[in-house]
CHARMM-style PDB file with segment names, atoms N, HN, CA, C and O in Angstrom:
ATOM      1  N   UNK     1      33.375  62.095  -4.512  1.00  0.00      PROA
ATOM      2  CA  UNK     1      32.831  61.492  -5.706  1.00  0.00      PROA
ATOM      3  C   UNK     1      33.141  59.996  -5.694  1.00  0.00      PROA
ATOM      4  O   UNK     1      34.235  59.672  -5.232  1.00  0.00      PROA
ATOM      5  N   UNK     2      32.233  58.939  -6.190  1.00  0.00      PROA
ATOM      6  HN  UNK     2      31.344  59.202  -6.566  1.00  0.00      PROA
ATOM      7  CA  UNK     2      32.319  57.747  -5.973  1.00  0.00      PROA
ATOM      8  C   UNK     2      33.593  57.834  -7.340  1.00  0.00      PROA
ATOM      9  O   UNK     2      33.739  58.765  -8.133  1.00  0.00      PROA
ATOM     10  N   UNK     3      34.540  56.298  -7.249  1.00  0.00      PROA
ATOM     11  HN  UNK     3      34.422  55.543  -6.605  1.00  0.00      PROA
ATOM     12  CA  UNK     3      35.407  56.223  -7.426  1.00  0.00      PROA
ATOM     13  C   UNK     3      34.897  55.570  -9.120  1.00  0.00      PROA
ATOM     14  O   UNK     3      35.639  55.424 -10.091  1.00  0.00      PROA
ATOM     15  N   UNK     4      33.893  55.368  -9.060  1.00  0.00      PROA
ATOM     16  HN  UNK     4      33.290  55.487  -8.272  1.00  0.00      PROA
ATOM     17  CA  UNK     4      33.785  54.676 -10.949  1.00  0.00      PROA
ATOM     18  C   UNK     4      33.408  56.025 -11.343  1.00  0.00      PROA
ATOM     19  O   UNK     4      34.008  56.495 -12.309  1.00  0.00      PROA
ATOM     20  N   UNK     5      32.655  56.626 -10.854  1.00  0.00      PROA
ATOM     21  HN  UNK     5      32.167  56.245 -10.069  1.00  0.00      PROA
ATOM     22  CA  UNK     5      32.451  57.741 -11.420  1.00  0.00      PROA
ATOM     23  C   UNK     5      33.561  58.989 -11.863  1.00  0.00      PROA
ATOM     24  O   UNK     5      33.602  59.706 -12.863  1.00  0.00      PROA
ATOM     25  N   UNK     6      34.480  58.900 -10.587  1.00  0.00      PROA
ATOM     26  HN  UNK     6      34.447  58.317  -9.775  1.00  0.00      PROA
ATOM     27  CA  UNK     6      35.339  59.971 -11.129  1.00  0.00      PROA
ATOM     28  C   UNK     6      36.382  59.241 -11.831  1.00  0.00      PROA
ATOM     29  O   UNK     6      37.218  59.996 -12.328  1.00  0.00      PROA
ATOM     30  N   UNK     7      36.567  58.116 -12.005  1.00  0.00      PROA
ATOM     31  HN  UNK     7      35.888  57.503 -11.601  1.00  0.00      PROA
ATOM     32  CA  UNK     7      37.489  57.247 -12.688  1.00  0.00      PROA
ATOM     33  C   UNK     7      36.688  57.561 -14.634  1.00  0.00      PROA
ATOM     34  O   UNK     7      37.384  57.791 -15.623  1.00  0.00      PROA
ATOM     35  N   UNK     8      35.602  57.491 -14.629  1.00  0.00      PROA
ATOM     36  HN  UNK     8      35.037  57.304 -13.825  1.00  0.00      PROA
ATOM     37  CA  UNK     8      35.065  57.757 -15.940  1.00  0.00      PROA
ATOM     38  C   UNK     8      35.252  59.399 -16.217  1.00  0.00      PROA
ATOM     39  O   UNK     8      35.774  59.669 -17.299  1.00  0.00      PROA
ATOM     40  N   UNK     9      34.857  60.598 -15.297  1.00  0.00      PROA
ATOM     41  HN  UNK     9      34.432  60.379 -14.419  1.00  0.00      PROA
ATOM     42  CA  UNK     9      35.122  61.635 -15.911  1.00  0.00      PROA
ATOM     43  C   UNK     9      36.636  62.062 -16.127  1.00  0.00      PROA
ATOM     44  O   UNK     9      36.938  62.871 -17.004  1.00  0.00      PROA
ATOM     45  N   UNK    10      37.577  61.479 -15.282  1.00  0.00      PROA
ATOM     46  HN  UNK    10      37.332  60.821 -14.570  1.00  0.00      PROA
ATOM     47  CA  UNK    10      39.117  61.772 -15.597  1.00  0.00      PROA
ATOM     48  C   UNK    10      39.523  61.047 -16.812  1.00  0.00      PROA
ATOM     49  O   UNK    10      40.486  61.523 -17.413  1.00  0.00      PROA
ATOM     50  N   UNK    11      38.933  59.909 -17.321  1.00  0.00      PROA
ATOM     51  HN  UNK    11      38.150  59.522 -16.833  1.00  0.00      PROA
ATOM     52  CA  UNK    11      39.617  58.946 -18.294  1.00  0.00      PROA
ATOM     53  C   UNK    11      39.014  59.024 -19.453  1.00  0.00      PROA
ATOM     54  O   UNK    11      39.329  58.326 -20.418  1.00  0.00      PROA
ATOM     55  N   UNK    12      37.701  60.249 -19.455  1.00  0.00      PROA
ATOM     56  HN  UNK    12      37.445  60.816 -18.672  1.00  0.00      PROA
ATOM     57  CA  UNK    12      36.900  60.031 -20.698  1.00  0.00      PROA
ATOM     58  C   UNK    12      36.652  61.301 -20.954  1.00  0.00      PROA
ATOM     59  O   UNK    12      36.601  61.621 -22.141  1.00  0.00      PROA
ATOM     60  N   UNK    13      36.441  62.319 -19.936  1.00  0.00      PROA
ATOM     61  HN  UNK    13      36.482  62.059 -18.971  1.00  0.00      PROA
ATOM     62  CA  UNK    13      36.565  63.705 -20.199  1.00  0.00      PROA
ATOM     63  C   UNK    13      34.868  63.833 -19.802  1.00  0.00      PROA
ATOM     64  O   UNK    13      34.423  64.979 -19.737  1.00  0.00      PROA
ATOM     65  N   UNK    14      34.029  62.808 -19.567  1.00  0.00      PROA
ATOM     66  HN  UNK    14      34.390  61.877 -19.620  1.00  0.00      PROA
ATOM     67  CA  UNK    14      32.430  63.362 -19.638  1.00  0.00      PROA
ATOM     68  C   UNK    14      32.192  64.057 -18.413  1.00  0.00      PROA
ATOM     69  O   UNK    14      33.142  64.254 -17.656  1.00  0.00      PROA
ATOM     70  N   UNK    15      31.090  64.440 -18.133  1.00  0.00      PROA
ATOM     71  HN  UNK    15      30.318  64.280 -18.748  1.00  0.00      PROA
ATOM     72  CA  UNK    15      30.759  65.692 -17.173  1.00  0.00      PROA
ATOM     73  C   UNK    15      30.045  64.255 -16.206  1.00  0.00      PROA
ATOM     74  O   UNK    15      29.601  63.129 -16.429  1.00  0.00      PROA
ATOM     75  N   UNK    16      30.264  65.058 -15.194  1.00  0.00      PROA
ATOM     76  HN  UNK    16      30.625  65.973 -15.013  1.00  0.00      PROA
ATOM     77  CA  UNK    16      29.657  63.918 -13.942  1.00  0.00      PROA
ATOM     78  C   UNK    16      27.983  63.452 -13.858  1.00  0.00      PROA
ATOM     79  O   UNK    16      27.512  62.393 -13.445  1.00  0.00      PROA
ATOM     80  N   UNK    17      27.352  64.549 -14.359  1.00  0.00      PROA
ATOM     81  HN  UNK    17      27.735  65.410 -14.694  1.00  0.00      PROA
ATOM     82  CA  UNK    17      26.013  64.086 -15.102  1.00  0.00      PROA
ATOM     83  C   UNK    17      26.253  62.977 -16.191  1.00  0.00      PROA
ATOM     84  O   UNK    17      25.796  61.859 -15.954  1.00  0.00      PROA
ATOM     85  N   UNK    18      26.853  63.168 -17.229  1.00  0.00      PROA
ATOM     86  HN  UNK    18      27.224  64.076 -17.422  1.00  0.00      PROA
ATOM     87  CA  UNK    18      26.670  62.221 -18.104  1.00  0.00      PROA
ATOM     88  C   UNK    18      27.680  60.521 -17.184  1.00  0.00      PROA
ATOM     89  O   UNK    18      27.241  59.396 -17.420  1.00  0.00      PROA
ATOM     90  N   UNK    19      28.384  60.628 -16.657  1.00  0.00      PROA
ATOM     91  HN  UNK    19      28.740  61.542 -16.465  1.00  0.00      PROA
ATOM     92  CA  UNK    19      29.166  60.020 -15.873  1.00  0.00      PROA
ATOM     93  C   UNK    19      28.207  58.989 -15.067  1.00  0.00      PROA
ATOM     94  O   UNK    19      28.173  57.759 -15.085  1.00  0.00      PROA
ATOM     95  N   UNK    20      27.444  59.940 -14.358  1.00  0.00      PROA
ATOM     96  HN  UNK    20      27.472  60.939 -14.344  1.00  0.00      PROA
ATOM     97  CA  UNK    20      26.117  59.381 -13.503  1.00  0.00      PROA
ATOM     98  C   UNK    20      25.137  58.451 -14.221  1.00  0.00      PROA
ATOM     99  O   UNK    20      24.670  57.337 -13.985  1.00  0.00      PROA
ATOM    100  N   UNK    21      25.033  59.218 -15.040  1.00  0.00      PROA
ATOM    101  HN  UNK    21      25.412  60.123 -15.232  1.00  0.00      PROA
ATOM    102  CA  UNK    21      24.007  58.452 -16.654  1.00  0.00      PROA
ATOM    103  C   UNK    21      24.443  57.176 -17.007  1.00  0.00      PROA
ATOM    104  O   UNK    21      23.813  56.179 -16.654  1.00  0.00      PROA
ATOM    105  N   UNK    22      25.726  57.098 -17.842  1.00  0.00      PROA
ATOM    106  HN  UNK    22      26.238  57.908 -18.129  1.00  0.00      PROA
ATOM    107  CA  UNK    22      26.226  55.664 -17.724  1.00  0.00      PROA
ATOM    108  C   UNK    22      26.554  54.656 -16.889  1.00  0.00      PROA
ATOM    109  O   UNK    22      26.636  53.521 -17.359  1.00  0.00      PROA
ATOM    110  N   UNK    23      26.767  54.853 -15.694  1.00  0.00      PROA
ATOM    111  HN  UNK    23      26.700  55.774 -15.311  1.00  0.00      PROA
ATOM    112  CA  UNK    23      27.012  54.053 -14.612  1.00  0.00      PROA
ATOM    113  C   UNK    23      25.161  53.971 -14.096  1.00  0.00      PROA
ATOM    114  O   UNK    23      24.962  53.758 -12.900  1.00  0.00      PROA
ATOM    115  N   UNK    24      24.291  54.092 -14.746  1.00  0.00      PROA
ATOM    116  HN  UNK    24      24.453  54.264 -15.718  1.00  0.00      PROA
ATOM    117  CA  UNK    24      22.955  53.831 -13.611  1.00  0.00      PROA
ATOM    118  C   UNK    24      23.362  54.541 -12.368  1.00  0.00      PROA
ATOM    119  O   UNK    24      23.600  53.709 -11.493  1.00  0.00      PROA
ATOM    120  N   UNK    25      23.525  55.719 -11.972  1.00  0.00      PROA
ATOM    121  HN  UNK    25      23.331  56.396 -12.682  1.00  0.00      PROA
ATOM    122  CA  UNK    25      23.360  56.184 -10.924  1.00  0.00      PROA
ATOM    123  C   UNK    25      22.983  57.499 -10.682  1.00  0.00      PROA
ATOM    124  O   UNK    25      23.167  58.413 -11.485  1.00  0.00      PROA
ATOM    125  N   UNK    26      22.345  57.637  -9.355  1.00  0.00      PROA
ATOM    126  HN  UNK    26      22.195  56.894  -8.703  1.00  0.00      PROA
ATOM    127  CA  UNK    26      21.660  58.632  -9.304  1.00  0.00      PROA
ATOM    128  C   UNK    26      22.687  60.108  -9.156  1.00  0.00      PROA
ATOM    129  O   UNK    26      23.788  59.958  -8.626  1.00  0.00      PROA
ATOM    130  N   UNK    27      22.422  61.008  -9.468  1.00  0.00      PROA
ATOM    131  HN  UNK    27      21.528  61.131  -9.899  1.00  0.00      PROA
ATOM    132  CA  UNK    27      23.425  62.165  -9.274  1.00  0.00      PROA
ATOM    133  C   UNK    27      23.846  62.856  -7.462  1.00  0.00      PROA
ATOM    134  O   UNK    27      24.687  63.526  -6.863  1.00  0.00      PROA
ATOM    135  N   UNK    28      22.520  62.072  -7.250  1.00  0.00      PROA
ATOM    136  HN  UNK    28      21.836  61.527  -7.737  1.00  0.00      PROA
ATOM    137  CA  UNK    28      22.589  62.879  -5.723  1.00  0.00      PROA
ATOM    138  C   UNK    28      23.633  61.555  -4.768  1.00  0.00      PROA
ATOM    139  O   UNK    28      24.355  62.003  -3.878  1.00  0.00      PROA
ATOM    140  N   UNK    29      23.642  60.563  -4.927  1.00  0.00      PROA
ATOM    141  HN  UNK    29      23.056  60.199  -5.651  1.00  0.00      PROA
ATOM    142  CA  UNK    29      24.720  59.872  -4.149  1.00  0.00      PROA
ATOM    143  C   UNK    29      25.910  60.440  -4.591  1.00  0.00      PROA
ATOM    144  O   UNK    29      26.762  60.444  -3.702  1.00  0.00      PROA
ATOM    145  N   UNK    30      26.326  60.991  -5.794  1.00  0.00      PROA
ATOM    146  HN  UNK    30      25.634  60.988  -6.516  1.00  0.00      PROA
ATOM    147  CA  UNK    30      27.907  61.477  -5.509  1.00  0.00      PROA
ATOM    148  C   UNK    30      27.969  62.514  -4.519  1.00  0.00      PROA
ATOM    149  O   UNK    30      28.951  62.619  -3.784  1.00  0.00      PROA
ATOM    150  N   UNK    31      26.452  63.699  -4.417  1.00  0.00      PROA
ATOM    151  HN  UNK    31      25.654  63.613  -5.014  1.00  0.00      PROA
ATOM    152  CA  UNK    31      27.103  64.576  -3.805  1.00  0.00      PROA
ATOM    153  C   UNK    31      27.267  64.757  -2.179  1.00  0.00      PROA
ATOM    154  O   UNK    31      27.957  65.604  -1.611  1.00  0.00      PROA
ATOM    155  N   UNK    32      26.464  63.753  -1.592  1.00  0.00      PROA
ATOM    156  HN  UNK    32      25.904  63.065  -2.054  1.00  0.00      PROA
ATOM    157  CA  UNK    32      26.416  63.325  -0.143  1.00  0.00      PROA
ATOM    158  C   UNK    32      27.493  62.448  -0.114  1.00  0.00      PROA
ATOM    159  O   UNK    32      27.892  61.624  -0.937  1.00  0.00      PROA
ATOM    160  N   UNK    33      28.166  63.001   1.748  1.00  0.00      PROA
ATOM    161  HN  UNK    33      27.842  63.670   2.418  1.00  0.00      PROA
ATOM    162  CA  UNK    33      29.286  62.200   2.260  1.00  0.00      PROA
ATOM    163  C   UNK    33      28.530  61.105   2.751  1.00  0.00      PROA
ATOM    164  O   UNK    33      27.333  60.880   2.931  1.00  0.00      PROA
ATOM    165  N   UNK    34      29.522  60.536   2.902  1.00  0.00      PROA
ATOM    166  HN  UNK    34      30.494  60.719   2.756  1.00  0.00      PROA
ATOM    167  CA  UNK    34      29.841  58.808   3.427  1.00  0.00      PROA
ATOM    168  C   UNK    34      29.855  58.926   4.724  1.00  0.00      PROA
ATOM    169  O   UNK    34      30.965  58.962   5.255  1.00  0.00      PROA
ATOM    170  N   UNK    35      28.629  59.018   5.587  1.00  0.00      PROA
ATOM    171  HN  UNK    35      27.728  58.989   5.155  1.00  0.00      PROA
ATOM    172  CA  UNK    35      28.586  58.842   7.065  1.00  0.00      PROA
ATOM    173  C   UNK    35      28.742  57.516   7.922  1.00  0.00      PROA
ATOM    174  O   UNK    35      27.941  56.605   7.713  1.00  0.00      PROA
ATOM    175  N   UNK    36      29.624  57.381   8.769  1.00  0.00      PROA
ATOM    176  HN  UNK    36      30.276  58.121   8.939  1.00  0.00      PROA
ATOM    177  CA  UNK    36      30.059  55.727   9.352  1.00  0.00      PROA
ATOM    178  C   UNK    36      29.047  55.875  10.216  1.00  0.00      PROA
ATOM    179  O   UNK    36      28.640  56.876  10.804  1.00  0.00      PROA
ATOM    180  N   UNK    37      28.663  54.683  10.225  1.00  0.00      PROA
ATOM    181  HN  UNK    37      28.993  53.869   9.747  1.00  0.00      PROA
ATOM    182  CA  UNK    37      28.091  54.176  11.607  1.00  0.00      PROA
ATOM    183  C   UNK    37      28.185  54.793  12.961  1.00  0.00      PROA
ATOM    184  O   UNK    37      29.248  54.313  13.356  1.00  0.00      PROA
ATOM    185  N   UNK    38      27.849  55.369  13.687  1.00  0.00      PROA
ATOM    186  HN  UNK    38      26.986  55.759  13.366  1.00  0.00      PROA
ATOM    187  CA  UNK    38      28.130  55.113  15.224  1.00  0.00      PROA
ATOM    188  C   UNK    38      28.017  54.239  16.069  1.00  0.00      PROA
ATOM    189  O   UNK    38      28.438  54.024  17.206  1.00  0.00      PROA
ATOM    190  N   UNK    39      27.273  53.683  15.215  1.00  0.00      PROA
ATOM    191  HN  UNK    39      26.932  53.858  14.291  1.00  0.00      PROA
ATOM    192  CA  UNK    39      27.090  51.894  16.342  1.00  0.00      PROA
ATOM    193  C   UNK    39      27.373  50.905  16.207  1.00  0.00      PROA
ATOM    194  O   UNK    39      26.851  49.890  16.668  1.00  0.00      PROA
ATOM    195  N   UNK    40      28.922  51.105  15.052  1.00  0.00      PROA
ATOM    196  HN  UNK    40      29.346  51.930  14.678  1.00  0.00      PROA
ATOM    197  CA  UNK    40      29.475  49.941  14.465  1.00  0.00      PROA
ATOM    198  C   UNK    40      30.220  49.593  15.714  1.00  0.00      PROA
ATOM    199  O   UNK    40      29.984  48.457  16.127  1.00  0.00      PROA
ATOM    200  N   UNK    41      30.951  50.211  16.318  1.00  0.00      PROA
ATOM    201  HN  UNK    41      31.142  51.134  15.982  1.00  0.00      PROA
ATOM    202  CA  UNK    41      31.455  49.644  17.741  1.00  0.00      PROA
ATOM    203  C   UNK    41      31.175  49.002  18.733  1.00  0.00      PROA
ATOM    204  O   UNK    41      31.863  48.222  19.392  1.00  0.00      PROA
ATOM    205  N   UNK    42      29.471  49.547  18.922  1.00  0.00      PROA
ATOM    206  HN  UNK    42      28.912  50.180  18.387  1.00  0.00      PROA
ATOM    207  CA  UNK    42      28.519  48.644  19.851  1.00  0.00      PROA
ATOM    208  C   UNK    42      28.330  47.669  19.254  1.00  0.00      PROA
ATOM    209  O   UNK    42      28.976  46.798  19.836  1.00  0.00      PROA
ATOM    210  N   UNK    43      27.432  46.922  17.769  1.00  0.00      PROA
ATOM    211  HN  UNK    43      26.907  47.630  17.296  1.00  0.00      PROA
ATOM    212  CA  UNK    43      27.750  46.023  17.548  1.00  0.00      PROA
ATOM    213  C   UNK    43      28.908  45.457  17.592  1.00  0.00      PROA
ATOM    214  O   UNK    43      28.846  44.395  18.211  1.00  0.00      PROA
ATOM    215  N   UNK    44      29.906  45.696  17.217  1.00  0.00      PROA
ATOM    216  HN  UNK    44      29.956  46.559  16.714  1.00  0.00      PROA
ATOM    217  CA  UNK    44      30.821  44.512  17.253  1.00  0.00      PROA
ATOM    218  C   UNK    44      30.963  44.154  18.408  1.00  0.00      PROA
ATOM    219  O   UNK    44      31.220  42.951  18.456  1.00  0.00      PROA
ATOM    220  N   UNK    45      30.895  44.885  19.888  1.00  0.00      PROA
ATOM    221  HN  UNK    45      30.687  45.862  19.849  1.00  0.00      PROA
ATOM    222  CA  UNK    45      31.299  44.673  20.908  1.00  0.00      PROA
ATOM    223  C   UNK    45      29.990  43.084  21.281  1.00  0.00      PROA
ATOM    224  O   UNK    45      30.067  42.056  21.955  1.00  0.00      PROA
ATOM    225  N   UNK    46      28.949  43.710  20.406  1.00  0.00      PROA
ATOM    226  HN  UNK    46      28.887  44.545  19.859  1.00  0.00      PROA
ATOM    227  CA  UNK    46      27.640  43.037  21.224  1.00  0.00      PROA
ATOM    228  C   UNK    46      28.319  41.390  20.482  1.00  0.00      PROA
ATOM    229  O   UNK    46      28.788  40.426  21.086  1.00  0.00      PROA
ATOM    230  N   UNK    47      28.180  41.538  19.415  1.00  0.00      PROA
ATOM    231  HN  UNK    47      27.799  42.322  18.924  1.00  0.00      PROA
ATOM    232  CA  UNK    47      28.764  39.906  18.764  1.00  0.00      PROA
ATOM    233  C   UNK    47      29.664  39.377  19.128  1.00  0.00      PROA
ATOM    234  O   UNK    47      29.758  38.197  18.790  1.00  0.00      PROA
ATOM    235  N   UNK    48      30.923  40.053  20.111  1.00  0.00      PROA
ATOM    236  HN  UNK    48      30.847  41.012  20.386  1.00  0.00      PROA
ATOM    237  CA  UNK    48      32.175  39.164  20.476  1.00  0.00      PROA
ATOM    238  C   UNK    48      31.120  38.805  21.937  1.00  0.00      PROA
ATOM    239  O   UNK    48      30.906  37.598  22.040  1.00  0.00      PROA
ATOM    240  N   UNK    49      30.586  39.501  22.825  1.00  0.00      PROA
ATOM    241  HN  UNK    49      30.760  40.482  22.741  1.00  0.00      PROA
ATOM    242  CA  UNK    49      30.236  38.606  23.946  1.00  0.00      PROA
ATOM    243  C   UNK    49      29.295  37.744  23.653  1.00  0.00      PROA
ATOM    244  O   UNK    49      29.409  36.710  24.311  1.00  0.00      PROA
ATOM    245  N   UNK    50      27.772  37.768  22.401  1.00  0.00      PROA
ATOM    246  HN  UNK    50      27.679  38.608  21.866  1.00  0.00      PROA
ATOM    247  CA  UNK    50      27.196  36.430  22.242  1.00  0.00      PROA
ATOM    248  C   UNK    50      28.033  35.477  21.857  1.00  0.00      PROA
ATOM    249  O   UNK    50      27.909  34.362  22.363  1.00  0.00      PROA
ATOM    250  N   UNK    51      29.081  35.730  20.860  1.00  0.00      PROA
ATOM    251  HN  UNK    51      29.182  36.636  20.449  1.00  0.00      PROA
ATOM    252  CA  UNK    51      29.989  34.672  20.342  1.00  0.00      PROA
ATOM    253  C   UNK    51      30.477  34.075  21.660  1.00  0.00      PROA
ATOM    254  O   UNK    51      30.592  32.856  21.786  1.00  0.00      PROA
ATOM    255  N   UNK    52      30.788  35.004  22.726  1.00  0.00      PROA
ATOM    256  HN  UNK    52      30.694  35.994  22.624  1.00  0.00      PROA
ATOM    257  CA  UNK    52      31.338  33.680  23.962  1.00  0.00      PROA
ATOM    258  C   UNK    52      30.676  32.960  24.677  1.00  0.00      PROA
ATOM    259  O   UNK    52      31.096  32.128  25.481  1.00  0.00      PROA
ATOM    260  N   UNK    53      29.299  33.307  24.362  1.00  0.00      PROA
ATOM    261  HN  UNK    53      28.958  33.983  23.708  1.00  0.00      PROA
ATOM    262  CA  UNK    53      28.189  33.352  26.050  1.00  0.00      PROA
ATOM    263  C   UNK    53      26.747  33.254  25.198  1.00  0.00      PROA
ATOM    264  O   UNK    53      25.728  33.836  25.570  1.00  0.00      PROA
ATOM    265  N   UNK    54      26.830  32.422  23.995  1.00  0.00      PROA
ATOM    266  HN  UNK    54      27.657  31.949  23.693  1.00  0.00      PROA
ATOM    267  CA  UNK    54      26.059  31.793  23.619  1.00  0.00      PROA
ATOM    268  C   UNK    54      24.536  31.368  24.284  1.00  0.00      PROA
ATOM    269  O   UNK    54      23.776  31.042  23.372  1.00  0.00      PROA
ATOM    270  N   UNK    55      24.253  31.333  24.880  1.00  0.00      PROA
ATOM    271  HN  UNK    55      24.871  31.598  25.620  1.00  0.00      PROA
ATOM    272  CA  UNK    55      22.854  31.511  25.828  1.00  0.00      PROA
ATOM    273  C   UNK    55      22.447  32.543  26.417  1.00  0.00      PROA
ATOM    274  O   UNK    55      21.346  32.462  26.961  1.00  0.00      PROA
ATOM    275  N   UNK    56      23.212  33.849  26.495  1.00  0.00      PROA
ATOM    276  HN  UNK    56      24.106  33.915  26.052  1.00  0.00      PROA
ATOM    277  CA  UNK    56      22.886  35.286  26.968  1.00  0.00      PROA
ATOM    278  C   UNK    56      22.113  35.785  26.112  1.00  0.00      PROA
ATOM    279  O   UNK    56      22.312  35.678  24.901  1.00  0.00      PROA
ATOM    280  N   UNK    57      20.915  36.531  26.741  1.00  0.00      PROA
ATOM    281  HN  UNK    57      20.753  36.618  27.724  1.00  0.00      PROA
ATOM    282  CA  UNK    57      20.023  37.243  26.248  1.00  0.00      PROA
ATOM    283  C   UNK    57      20.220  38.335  25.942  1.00  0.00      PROA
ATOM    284  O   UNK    57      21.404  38.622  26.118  1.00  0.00      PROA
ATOM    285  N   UNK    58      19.381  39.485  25.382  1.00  0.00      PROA
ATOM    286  HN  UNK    58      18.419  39.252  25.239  1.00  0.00      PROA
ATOM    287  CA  UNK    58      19.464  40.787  25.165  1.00  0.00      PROA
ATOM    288  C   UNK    58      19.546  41.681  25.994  1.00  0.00      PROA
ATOM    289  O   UNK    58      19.998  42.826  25.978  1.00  0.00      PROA
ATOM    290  N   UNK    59      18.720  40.604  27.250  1.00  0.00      PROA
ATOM    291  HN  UNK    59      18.353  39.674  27.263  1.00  0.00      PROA
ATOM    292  CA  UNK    59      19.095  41.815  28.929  1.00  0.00      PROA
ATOM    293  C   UNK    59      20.672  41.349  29.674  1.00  0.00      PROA
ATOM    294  O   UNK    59      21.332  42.237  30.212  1.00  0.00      PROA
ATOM    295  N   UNK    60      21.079  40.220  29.655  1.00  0.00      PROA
ATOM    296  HN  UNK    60      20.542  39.499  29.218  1.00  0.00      PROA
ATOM    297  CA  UNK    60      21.769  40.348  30.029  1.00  0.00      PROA
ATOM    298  C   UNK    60      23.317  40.802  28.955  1.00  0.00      PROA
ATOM    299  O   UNK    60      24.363  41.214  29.456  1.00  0.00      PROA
ATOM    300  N   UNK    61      23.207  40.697  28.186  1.00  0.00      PROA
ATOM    301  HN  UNK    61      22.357  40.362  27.779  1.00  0.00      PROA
ATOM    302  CA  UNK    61      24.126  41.070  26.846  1.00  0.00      PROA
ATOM    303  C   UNK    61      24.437  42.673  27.214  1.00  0.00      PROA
ATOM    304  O   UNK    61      25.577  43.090  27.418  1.00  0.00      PROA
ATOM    305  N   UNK    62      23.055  43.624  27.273  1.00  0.00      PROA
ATOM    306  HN  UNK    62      22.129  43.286  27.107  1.00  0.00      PROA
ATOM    307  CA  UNK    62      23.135  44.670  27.807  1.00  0.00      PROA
ATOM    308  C   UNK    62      23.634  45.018  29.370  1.00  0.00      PROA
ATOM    309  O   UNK    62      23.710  46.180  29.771  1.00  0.00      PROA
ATOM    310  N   UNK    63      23.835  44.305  29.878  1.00  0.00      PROA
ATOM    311  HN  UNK    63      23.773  43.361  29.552  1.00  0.00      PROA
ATOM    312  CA  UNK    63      24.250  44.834  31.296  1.00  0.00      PROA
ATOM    313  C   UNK    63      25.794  44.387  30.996  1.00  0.00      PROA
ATOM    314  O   UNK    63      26.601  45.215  31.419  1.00  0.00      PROA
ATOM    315  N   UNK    64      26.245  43.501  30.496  1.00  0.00      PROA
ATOM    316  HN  UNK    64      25.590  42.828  30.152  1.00  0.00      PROA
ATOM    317  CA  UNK    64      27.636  43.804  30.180  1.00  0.00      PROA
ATOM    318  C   UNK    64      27.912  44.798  29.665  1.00  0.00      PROA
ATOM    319  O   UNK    64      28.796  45.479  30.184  1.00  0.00      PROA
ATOM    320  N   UNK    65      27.341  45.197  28.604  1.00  0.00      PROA
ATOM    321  HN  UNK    65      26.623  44.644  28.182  1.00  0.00      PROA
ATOM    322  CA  UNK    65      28.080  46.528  27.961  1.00  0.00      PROA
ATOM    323  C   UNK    65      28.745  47.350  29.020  1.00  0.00      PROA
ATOM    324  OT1 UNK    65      29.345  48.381  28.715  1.00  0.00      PROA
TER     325      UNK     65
END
């Protein structure tokens, strides 16, 4: 459960519908998890070598990987 939300039904007693209601939000983002990235790693990897090598392209950017 997002954290304003369950911060309002513990501190106010309302039901997570009405919870949802006052905060503008939809009911279905509380009930889906929080999936990370898988390609937060590849990016970052890809931005530390343009950050060094500033004139490398996308083909060669990729053959480093």
């Amino acid at each position: 459960m997002n954290e304003v939300v369950a911060y309002i039904v513990a501190l106010h007693g309302y039901s997570e519908r009405k919870a949802c209601q006052v905060t503008c939000q939809h009911r279905s983002t509380q009930r889906k998890k929080m999936v990370g990235d898988p390609l937060t790693e590849l990016r970052q990897r890809m931005h530390a070598i343009v950050a060094t090598r500033i004139r490398y392209g996308y083909r060669k950017v990729h053959i480093m990987l």
